[in-house]
Backbone bond lengths (Angstrom), bond angles and torsions (degrees), N, CA, C in turn:
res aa  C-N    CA-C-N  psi(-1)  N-CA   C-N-CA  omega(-1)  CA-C   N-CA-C  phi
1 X - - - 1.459 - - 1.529 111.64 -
2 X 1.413 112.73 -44.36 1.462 110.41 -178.86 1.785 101.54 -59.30
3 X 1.152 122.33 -68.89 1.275 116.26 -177.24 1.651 130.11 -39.42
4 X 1.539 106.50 -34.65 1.354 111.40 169.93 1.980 112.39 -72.67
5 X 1.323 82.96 -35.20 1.725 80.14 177.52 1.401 103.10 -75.02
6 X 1.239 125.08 -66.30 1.462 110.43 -153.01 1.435 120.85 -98.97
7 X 1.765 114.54 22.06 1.303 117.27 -161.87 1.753 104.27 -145.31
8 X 1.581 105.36 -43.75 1.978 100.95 164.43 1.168 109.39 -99.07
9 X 1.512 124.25 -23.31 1.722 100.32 177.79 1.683 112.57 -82.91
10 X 1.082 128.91 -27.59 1.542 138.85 158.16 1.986 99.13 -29.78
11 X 0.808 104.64 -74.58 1.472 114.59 -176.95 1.802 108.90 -82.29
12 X 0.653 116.51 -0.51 1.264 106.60 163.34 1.844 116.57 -93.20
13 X 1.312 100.88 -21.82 1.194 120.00 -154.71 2.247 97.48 -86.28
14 X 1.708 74.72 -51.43 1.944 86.90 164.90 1.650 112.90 -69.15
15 X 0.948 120.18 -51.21 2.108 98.08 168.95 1.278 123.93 -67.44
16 X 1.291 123.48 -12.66 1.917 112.33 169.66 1.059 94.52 -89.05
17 X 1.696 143.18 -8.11 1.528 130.66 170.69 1.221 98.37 -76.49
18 X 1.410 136.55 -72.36 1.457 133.93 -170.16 1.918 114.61 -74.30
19 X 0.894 118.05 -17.31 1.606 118.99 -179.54 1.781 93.24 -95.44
20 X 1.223 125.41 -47.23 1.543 124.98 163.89 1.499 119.60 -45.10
21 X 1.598 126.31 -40.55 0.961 113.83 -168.88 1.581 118.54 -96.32
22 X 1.535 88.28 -31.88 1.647 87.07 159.98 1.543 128.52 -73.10
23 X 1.413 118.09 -22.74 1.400 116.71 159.37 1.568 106.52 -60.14
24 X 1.145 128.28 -54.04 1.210 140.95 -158.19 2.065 94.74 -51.55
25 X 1.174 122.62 -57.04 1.121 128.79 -165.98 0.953 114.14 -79.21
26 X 1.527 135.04 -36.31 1.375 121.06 159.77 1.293 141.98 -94.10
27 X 1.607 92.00 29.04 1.924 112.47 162.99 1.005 86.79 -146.91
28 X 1.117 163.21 1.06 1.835 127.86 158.12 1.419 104.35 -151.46
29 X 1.673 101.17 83.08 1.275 118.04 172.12 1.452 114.80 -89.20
30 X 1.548 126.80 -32.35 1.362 119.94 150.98 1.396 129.77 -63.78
31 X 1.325 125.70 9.38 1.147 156.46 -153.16 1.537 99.91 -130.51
32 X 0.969 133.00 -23.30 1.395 126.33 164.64 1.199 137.57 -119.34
33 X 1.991 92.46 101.89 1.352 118.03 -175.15 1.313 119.64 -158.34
34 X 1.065 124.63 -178.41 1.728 118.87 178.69 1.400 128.22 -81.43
35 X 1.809 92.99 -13.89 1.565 106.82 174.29 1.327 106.24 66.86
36 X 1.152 131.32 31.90 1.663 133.13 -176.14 1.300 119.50 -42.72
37 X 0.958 117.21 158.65 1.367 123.22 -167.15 1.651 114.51 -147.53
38 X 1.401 101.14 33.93 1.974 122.86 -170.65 1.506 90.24 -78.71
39 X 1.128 137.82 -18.26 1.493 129.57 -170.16 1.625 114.06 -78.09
40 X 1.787 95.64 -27.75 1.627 99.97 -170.26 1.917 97.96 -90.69
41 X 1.293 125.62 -36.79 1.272 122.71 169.66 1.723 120.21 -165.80
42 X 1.448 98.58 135.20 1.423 112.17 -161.81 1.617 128.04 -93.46
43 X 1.709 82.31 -26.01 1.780 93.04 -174.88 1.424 124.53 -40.85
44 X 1.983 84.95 -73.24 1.353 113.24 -169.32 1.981 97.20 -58.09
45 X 1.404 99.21 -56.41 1.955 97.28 164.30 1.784 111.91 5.75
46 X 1.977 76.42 -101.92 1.503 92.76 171.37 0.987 141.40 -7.79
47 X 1.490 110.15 -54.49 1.303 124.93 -160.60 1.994 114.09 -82.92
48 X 1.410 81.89 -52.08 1.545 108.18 176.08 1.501 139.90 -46.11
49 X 1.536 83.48 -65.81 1.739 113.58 170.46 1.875 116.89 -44.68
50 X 1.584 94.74 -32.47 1.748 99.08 -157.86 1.272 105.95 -76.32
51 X 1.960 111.50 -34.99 1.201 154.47 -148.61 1.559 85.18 -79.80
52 X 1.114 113.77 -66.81 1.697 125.44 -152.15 1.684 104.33 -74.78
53 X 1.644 121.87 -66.78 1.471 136.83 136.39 1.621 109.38 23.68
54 X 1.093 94.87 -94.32 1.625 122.90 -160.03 1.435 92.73 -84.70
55 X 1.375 142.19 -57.94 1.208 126.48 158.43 1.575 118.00 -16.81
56 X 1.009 105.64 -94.12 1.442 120.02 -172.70 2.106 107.93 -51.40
57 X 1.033 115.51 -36.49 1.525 115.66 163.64 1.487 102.53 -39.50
58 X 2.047 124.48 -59.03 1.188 111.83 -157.02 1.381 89.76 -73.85
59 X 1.746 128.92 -49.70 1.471 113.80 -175.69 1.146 129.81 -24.36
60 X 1.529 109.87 -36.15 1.859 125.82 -174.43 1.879 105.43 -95.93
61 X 1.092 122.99 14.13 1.438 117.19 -178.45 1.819 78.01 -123.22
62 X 1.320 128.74 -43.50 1.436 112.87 -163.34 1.770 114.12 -71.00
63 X 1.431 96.02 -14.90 1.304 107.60 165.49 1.496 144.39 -78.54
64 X 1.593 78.91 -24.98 1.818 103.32 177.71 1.473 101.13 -76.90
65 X 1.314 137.73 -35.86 0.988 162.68 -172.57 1.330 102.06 -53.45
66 X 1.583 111.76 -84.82 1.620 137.67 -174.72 1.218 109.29 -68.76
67 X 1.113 128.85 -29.41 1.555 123.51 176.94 1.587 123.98 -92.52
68 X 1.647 107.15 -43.73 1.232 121.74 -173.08 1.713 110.08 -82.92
69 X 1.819 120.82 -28.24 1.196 98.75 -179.62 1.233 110.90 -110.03
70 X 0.835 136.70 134.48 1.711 136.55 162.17 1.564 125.09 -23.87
71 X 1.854 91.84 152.15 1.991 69.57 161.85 0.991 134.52 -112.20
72 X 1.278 113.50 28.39 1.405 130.34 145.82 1.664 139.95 -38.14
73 X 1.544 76.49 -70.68 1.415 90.34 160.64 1.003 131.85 -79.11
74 X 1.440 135.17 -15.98 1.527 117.51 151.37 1.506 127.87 -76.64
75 X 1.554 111.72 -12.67 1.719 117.54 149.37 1.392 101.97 -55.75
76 X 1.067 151.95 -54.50 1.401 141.24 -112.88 1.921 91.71 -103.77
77 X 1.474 101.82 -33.69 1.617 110.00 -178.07 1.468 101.70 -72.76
78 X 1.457 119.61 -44.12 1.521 113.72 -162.79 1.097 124.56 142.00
79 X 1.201 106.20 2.71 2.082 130.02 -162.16 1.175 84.16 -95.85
80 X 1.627 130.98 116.42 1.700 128.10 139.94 1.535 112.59 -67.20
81 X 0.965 92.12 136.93 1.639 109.35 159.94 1.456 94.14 -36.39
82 X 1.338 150.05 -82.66 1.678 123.65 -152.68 1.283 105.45 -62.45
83 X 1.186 111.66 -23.43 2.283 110.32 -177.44 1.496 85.36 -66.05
84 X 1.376 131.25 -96.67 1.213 135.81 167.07 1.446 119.85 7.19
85 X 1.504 120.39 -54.91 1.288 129.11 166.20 1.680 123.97 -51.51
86 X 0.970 104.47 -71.21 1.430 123.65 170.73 1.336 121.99 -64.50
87 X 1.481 109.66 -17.63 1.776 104.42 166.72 1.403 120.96 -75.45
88 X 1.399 102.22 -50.56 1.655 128.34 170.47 1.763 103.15 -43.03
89 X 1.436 115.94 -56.06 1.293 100.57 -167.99 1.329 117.29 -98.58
90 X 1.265 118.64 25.07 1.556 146.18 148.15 1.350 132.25 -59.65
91 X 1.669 84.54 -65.12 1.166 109.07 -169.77 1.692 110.83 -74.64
92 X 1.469 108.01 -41.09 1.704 140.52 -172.55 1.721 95.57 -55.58
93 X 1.563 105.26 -46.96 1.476 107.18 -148.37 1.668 79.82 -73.06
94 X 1.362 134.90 -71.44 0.653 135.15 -149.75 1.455 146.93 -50.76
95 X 1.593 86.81 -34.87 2.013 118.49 171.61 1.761 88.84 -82.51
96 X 1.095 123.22 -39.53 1.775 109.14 -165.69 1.699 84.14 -82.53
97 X 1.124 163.14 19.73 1.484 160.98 178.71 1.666 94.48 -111.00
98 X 1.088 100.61 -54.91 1.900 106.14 175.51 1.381 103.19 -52.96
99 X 1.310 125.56 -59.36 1.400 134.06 -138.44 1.599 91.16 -85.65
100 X 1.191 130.23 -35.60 1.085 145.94 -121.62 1.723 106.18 -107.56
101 X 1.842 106.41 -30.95 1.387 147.52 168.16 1.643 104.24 -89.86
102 X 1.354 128.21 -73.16 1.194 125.82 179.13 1.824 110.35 -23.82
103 X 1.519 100.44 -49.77 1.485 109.26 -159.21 1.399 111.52 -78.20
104 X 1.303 107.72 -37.96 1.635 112.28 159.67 1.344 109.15 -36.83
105 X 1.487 110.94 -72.01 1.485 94.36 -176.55 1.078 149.56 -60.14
106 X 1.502 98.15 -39.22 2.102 112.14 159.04 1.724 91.18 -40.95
107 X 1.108 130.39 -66.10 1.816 115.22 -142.41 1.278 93.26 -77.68
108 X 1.581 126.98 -32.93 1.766 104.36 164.02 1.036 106.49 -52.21
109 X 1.238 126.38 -67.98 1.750 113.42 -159.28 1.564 120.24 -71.50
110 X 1.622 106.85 1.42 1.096 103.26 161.63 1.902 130.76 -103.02
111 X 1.446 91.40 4.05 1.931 96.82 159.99 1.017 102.97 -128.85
112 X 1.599 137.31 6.06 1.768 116.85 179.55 1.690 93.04 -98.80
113 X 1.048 128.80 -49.11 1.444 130.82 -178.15 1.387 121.72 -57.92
114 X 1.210 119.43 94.58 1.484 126.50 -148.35 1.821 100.74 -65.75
115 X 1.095 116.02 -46.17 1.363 115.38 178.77 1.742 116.14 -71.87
116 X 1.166 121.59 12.57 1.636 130.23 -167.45 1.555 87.37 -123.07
117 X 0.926 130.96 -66.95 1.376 159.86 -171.70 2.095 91.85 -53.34
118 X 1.042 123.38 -49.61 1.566 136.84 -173.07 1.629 89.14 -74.12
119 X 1.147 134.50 -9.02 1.346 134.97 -170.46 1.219 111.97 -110.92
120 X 1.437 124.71 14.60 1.406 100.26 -145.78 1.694 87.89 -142.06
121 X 1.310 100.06 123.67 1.348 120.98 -157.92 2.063 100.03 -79.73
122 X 1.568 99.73 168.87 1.411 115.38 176.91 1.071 108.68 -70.08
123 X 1.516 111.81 -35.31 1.616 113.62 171.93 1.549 127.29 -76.52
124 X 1.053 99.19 -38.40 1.688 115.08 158.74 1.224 110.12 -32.41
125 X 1.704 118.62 -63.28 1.365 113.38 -168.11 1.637 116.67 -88.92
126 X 1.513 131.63 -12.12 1.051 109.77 147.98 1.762 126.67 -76.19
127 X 1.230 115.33 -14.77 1.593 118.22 170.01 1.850 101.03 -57.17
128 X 1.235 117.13 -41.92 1.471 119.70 -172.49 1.009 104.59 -64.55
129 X 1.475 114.02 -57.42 1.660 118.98 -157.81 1.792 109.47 -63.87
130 X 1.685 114.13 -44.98 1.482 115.73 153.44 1.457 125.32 -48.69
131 X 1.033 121.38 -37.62 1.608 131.67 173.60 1.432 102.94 -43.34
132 X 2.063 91.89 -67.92 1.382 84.58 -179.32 1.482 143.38 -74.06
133 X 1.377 108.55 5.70 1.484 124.56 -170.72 1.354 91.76 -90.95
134 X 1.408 140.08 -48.12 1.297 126.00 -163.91 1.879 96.12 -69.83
135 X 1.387 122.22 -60.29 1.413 124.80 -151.42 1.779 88.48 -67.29
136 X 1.301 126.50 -13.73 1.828 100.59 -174.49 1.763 92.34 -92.26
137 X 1.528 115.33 -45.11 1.230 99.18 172.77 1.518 128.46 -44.82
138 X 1.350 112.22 -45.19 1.342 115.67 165.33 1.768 121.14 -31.46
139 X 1.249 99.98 -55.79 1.310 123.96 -158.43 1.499 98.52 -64.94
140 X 1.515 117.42 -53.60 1.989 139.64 175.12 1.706 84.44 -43.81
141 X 1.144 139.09 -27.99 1.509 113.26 -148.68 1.932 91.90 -114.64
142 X 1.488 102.79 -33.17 1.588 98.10 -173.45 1.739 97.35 -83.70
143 X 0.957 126.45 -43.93 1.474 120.94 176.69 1.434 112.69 -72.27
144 X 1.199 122.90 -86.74 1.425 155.37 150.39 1.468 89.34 28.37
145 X 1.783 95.81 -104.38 1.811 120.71 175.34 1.405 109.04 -63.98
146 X 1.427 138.31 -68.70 1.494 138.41 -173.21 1.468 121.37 -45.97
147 X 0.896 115.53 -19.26 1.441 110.14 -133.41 1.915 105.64 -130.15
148 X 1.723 83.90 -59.72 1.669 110.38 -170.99 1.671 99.22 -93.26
149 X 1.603 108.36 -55.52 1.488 117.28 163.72 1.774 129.90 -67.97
150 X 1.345 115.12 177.88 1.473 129.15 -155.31 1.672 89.06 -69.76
151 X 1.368 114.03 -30.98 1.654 113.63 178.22 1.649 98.29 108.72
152 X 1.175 105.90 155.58 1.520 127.71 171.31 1.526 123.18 -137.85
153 X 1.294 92.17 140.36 1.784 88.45 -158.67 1.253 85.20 -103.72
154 X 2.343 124.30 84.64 1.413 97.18 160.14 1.783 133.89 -90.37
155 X 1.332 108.93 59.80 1.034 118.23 -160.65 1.525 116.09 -113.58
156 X 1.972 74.63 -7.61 1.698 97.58 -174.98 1.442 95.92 -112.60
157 X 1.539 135.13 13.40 1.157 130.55 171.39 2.095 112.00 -142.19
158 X 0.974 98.80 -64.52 1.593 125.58 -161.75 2.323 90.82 -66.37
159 X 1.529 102.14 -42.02 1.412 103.89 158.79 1.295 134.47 -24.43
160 X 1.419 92.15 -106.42 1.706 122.29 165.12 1.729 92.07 -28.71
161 X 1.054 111.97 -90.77 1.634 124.74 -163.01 1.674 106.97 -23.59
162 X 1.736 98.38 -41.79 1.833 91.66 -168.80 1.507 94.84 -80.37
163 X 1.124 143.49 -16.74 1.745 148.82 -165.08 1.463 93.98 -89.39
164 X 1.341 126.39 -45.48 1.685 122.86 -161.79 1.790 96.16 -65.51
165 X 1.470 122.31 -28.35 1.121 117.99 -162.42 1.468 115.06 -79.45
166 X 1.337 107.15 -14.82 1.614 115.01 170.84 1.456 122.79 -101.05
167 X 1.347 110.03 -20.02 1.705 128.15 161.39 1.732 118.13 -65.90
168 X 1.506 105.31 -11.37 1.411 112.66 -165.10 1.050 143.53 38.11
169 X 1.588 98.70 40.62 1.850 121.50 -174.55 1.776 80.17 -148.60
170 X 1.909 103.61 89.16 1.592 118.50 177.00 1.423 85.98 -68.34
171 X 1.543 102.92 165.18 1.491 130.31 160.66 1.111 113.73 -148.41
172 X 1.785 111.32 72.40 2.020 114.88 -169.18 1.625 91.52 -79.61
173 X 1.210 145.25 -35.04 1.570 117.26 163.16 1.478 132.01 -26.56
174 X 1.656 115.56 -42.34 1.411 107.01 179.55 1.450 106.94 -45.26
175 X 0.953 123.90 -52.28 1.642 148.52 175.41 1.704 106.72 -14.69
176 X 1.227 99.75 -59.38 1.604 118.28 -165.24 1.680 109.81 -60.91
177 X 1.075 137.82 123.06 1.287 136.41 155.18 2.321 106.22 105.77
178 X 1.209 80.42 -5.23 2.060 92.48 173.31 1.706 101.92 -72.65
179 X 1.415 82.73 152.83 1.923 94.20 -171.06 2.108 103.16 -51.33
180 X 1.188 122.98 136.56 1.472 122.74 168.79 1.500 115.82 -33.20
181 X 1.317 119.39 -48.77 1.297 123.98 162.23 1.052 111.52 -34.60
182 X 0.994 142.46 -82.67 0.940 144.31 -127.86 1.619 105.97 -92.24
183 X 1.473 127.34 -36.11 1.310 143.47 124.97 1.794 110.05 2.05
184 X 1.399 100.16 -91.97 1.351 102.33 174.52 1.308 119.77 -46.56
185 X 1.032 132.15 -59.54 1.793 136.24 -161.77 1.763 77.87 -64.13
186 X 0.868 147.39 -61.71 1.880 130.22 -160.44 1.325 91.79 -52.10
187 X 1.312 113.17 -67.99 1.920 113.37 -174.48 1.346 127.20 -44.40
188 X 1.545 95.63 -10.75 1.870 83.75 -176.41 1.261 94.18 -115.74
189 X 1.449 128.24 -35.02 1.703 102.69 166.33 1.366 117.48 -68.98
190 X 1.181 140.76 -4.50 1.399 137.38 152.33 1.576 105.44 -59.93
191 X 1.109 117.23 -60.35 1.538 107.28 168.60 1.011 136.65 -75.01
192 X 1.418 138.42 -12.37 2.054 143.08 84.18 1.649 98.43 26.25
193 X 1.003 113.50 -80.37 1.518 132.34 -150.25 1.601 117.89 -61.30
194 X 1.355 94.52 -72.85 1.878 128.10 137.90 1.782 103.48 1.27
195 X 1.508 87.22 -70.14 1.815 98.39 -151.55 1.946 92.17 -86.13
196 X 1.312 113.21 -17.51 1.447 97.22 -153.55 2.125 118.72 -71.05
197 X 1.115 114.34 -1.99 1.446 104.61 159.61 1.208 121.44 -68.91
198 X 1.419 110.22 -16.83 1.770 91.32 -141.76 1.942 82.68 -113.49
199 X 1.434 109.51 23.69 1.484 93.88 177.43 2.033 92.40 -121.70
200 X 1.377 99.58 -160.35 1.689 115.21 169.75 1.790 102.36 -70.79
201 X 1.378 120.04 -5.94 1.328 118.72 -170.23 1.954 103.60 -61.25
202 X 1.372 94.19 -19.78 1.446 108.70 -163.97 1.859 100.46 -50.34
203 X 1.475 114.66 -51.81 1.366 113.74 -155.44 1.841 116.42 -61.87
204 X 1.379 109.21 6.43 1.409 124.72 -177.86 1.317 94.49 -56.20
205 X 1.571 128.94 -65.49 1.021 127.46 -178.15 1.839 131.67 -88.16
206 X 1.282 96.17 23.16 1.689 112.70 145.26 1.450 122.17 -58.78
207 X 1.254 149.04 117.27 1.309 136.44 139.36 1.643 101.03 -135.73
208 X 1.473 92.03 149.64 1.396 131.96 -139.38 1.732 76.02 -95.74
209 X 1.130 119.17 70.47 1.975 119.81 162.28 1.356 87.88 -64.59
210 X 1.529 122.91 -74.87 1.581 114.05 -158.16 1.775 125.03 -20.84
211 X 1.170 99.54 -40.46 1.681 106.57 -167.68 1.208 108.96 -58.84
212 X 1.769 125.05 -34.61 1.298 134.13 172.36 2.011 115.45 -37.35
213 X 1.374 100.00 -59.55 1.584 127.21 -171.62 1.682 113.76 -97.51
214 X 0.837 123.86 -37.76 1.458 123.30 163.82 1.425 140.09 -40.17
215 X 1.042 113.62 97.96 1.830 127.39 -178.18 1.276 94.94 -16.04
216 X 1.679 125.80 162.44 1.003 151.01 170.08 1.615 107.95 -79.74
217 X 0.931 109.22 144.29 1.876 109.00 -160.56 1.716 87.86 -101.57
218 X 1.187 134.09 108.98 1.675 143.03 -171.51 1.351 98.81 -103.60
219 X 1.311 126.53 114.13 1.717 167.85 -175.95 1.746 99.26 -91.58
220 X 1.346 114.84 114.37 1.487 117.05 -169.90 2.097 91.21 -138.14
221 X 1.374 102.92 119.05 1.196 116.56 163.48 1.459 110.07 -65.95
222 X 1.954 120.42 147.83 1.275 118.78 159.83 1.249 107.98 -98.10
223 X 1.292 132.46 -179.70 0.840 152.05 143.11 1.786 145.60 -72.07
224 X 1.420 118.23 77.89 1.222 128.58 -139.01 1.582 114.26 -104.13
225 X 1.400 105.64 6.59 1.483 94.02 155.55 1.840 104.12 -91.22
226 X 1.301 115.24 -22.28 1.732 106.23 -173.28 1.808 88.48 -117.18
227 X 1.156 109.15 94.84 1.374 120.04 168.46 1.780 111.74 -64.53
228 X 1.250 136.84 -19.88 0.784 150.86 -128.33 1.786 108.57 -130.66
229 X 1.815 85.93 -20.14 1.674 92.92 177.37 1.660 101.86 -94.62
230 X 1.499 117.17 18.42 1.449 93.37 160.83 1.298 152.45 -52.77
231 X 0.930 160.38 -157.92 1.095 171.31 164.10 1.519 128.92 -95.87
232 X 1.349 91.19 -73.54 1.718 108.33 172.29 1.583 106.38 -143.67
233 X 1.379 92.04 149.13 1.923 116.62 -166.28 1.276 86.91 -49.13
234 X 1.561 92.26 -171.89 1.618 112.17 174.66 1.440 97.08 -111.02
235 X 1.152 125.46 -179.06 1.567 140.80 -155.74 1.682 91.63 -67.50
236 X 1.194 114.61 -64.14 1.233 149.27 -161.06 1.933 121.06 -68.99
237 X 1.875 93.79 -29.40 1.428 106.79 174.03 1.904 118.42 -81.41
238 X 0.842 120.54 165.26 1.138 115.97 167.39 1.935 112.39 -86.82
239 X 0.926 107.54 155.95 2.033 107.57 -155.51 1.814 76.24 -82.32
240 X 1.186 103.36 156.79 1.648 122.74 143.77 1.473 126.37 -36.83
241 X 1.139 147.38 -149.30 1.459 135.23 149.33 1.779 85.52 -137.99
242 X 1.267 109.43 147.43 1.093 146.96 174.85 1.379 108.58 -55.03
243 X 1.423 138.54 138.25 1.289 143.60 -161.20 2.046 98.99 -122.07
């Protein structure tokens, strides 16, 4: 069991992300988008999106942080472990409080708004319901244990373990004997991970380079008392003949 948990689903979980997304793009490139739905209501939008967004951005930098660098190297700069401690669950509480509010409101406005809600796919709602299983688990471990509890140093387990898997010398033992919490929240963003081509999760890695280099889009009024002084047909008309 340890090996299937912390050694084939780990990697199983990383090739339907990269074999998913590249399938994903070269068959359903009109197919990859967020499918927005700002036309049917904007308020709650507004409000939500910025909340949830940027929330969850710091969630994913506080992670890059705690998982990806050692603690070595933040000894080696000058960071004690209690600075380290207390920044993380500062910083943690605070973006998962954003993220945590933002998302509330998207999922109201995404079942009270009957026309948002009419949009909203089977896949949609298990992408949500995982969403939300990783960010509350998250939350059980930065409040929960960090924060409210004696604390857990997984930096001395849940670390190493996520780094060994890209070094290709696994270590699914670290795994064994860490608080359940903390257990679960790995398993469900592995299954987060797993699922994330094949939902709207895709448009994360959209950015809009074009807008940088792209001609200016030039807006030309007709003339609508002399319909007739056009220029050129419409798509749909047959052209004039040429003189």
């Amino acid at each position: 069991m340890t090996t299937l948990l912390w050694l084939t689903l780990p990697y199983v979980a990383f090739t339907s992300f990269v074999v998913g997304h590249i399938w994903r793009y070269r068959h359903d490139q009109f197919g990859w988008t967020t499918r927005s739905s700002q036309s049917h209501e904007g308020r709650l939008l507004r409000l939500g999106s910025p909340l949830f967004h940027f929330g969850l951005l710091a969630v994913l930098g506080g992670h890059v942080l705690g998982i990806g660098v050692p603690a070595s190297w933040t000894a080696a700069v000058g960071v004690s472990e209690h600075a380290y401690h207390l920044m993380s669950v500062s910083f943690g509480t605070l973006s998962g409080l954003a993220t945590v509010t933002g998302l509330t409101i998207l999922l109201y406005r995404r079942f009270a708004v009957s026309a948002v809600r009419a949009a909203t796919t089977t896949i949609d709602k298990v992408m949500y319901l995982m969403l939300c299983a990783a960010i509350l688990t998250g939350m059980l471990n930065t409040i929960g244990s960090n924060l409210i509890g004696g604390g857990y140093d997984y930096r001395a387990t849940v670390s190493p373990w996520f780094r060994s898997l890209f070094t290709l010398s696994p270590q699914p033992a670290l795994m064994v004997g860490i608080p359940i919490s903390f257990q679960i929240h790995a398993l469900v963003v592995l299954v987060l991970l797993a699922g994330w081509p094949y939902t709207r999760l895709v448009h994360v890695f959209s950015t809009p380079v074009g807008y940088l280099v792209r001609p200016y889009i030039v807006y030309r009024t007709r003339d609508v008392a002399h319909p007739s002084s056009r220029r050129y047909a419409r798509a749909w008309e047959t052209a004039p003949p040429r003189r």
